[in-house]
N, C-alpha and C positions, 0 to 999 in steps of 0.2 A: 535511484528513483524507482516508485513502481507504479506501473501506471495500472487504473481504476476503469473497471466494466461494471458499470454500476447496473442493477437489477434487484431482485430478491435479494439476494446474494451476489460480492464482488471478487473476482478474481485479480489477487496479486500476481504477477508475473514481473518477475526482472527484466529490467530495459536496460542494457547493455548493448555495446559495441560490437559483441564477439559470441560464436556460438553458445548455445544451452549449453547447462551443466558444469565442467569445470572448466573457469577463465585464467586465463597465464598469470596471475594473482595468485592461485591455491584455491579458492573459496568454492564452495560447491552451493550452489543456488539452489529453492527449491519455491516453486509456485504456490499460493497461498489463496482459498476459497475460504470468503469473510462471509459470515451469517449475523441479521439484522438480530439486533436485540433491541425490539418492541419495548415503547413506552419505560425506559429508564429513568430513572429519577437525577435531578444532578444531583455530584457529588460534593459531599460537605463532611470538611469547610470546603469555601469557594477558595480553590487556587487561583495566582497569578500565575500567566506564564511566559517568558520574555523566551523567545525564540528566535534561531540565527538559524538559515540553512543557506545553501547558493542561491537562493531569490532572493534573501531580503530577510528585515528582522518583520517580526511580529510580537506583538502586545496582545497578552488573552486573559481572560479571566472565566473560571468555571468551568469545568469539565461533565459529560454526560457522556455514558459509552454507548456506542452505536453498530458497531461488529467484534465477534472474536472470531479470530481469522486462523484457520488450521491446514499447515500444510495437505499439498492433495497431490497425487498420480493423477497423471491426464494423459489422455493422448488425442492429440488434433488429426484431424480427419478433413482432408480433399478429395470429392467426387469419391467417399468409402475409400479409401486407402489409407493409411497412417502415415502421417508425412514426419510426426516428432512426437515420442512418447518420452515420458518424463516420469521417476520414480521421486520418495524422498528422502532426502539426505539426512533431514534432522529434525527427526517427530515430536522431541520435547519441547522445540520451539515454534511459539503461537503469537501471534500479534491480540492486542486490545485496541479497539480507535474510539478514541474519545474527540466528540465534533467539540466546540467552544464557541461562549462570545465571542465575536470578534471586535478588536481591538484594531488599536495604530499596526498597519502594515505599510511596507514600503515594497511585498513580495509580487503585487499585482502586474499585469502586462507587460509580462519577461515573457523574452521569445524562446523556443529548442526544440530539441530534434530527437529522436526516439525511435530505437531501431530495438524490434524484439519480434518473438515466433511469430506474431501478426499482425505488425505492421512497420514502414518505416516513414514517417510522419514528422511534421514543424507542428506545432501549436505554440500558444500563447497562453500564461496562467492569468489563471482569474484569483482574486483571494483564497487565501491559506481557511480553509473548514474544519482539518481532522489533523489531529497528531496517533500514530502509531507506537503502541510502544511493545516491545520484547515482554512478553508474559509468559511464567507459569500454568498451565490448565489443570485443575482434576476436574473426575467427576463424582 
């Protein structure tokens, strides 16, 4: 999962169980700053899209992109000190989020719990809005 600081601009950050960086997996994480992209057209053709994740399935139709999300270095700061600084692991990979109709879902008002660099937190989903997906960038 990665949870969303929604603003100008949204930072991806990994919600995991277990410290930044590399997890007893192998996998080497890497935090993600999404930028709006203003006044998109949807795309055509309109896709359908049946989707399954651990909440629930979803029914969508039509895609519009809404951020491309580019790994980032950060470093978090308490009271000016550096409490966790973060490089990144894999610069050729970039997310696209495309929001959608929404459709038949069954994903709403699941409960969990979320422990990552800032915070450790319960919520409850509201409907499914954005699919991410693995993209290519140039410029």
């Amino acid at each position: 999962m990665k949870a969303f600081l929604i603003a100008i601009s949204i930072l991806l950050v990994p919600a995991i169980a277990f410290a930044q960086g590399k997890d007893p997996f192998g996998y080497e994480f890497d935090d993600y700053l999404c930028h709006d992209i203003p006044k998109s057209d949807w795309i055509k053709p309109h896709y359908r899209l049946q989707m399954k994740d651990q909440f629930g399935h979803t029914d969508s139709e039509a895609l519009r992109a809404v951020f491309i999300c580019n790994p980032v270095a950060k470093e978090v700061l308490v009271d000016g000190k550096v409490v966790n600084e973060d490089g990144i692991n894999n610069p050729e990979l970039h997310y696209m989020c495309y929001t959608f109709d929404p459709g038949r879902t069954d994903a709403e008002n699941k409960r969990f719990a979320v422990e990552n660099e800032f915070e450790q937190n319960k919520y409850k989903t509201g409907g499914p809005r954005m699919v991410c997906v693995p993209s290519l960038k140039r410029h």
